[in-house]
C-alpha positions in Angstrom: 115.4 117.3 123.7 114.0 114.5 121.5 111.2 112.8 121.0 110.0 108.9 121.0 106.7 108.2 119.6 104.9 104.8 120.4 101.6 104.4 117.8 99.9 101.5 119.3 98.4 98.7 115.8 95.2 100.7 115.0 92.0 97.1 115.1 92.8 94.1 113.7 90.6 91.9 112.3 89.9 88.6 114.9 92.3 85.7 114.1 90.4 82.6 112.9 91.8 79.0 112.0 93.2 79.6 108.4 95.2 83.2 109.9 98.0 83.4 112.7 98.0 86.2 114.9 101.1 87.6 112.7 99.0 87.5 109.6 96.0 89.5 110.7 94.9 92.6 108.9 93.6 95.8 109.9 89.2 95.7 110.0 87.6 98.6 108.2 87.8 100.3 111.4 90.7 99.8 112.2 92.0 101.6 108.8 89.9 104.7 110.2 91.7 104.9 113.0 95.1 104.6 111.7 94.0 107.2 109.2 92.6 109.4 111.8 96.0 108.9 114.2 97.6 110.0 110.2 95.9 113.4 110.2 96.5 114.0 113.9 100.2 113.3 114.0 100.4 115.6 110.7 98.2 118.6 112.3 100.4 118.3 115.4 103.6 118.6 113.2 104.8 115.2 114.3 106.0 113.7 111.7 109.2 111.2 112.4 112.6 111.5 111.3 112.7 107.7 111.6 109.7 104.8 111.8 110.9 101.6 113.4 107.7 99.1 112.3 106.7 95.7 113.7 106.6 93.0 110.6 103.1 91.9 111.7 101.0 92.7 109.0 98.7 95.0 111.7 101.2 97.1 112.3 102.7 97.4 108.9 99.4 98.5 107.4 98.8 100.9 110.7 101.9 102.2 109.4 101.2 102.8 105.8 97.9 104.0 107.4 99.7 107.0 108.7 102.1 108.0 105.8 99.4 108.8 103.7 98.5 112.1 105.8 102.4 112.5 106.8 104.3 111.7 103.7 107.2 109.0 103.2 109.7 108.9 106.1 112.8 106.9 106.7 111.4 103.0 108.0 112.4 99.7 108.9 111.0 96.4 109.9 112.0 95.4 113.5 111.9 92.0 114.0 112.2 92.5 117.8 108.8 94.5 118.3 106.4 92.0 117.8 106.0 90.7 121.3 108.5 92.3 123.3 108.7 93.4 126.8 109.5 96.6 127.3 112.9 95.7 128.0 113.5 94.7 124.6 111.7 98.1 123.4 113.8 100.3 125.2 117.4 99.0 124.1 115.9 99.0 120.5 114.7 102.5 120.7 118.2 103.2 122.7 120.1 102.2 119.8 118.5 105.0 117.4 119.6 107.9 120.3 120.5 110.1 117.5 117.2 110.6 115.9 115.6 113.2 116.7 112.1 112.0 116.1 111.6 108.5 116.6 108.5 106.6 116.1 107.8 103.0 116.7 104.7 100.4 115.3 103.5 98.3 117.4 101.8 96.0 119.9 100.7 95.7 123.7 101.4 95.3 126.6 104.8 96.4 125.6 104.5 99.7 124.8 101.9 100.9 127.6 104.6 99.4 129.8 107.1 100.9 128.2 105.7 104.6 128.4 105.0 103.8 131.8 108.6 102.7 132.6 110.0 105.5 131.1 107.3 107.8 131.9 107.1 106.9 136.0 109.9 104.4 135.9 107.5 101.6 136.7 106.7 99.0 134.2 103.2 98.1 136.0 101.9 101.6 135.7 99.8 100.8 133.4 97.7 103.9 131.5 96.1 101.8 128.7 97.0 102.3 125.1 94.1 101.4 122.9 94.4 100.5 119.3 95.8 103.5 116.8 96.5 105.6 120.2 99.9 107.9 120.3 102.5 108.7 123.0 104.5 111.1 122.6 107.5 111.1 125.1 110.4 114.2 125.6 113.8 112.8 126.3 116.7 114.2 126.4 118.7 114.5 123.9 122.0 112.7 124.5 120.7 110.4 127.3 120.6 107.3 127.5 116.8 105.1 128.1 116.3 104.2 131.1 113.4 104.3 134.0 111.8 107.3 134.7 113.7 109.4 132.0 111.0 111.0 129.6 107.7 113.1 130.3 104.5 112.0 128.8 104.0 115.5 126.5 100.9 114.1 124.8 98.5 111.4 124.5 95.8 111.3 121.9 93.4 107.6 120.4 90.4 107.6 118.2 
């Protein structure tokens, strides 16, 4: 078996005139949470073989958030997470098959959608993924992605 775990942006600050949606930072409570969602993934011995990492700024800090409590891990920026479908998310996370922890940084809807496609094997399934929450889905481990392939193991937000 392997794992995929989808870590939902912790709160952003609200965009304003001078600041595109891309460009917006974690709020002070937003940094909390990603801390928070840190400590849990370290006292759940989840820490990532691999971190695949939306550019936007909200997800990069969310992610540097979390390496604090868990430590420096392999990462890259993925261009194709900021507002993908879940589509998109699955062929990416597809193409990393032979990590054995994978964790992504990101946005909604796609990733409620996409542990609900992979979870149920329906995209509209929707189960809500507030900001700095964690899925944690069991796949196996040769498989490819496709609908209805993983179980939801656990689920955990500030």
């Amino acid at each position: 078996m392997r794992e995929l775990i989808l870590l939902r942006h912790a709160h952003a600050e609200p965009g304003n005139a001078g600041l595109t949606d891309f460009d917006r930072p974690l709020s002070p409570q937003g940094l909390a949470e990603a801390e928070a969602a840190g400590r849990w993934l370290a006292e759940h011995g989840l820490v990532p073989d691999r971190v695949l990492c939306s550019p936007a700024r909200r997800s990069r800090e969310t992610l540097e958030a979390v390496l604090a409590a868990i430590g420096y891990v392999e990462q890259r920026l993925e261009d194709d997470i900021y507002e993908a479908t879940p589509g998109t998310l699955i062929d990416l996370a597809d193409r990393h098959r032979e990590v054995e922890r994978l964790m992504m940084v990101g946005h909604n809807p796609g990733f409620e959608r996409m542990a609900a496609l992979l979870h149920s094997g329906q995209s509209g399934d929707f189960r809500g993924m507030p900001p700095a929450s964690v899925a944690v889905l069991s796949l196996p481990a040769e498989a490819a992605l496709e609908p209805g392939i993983a179980s939801l193991t656990q689920f955990w937000w500030p």
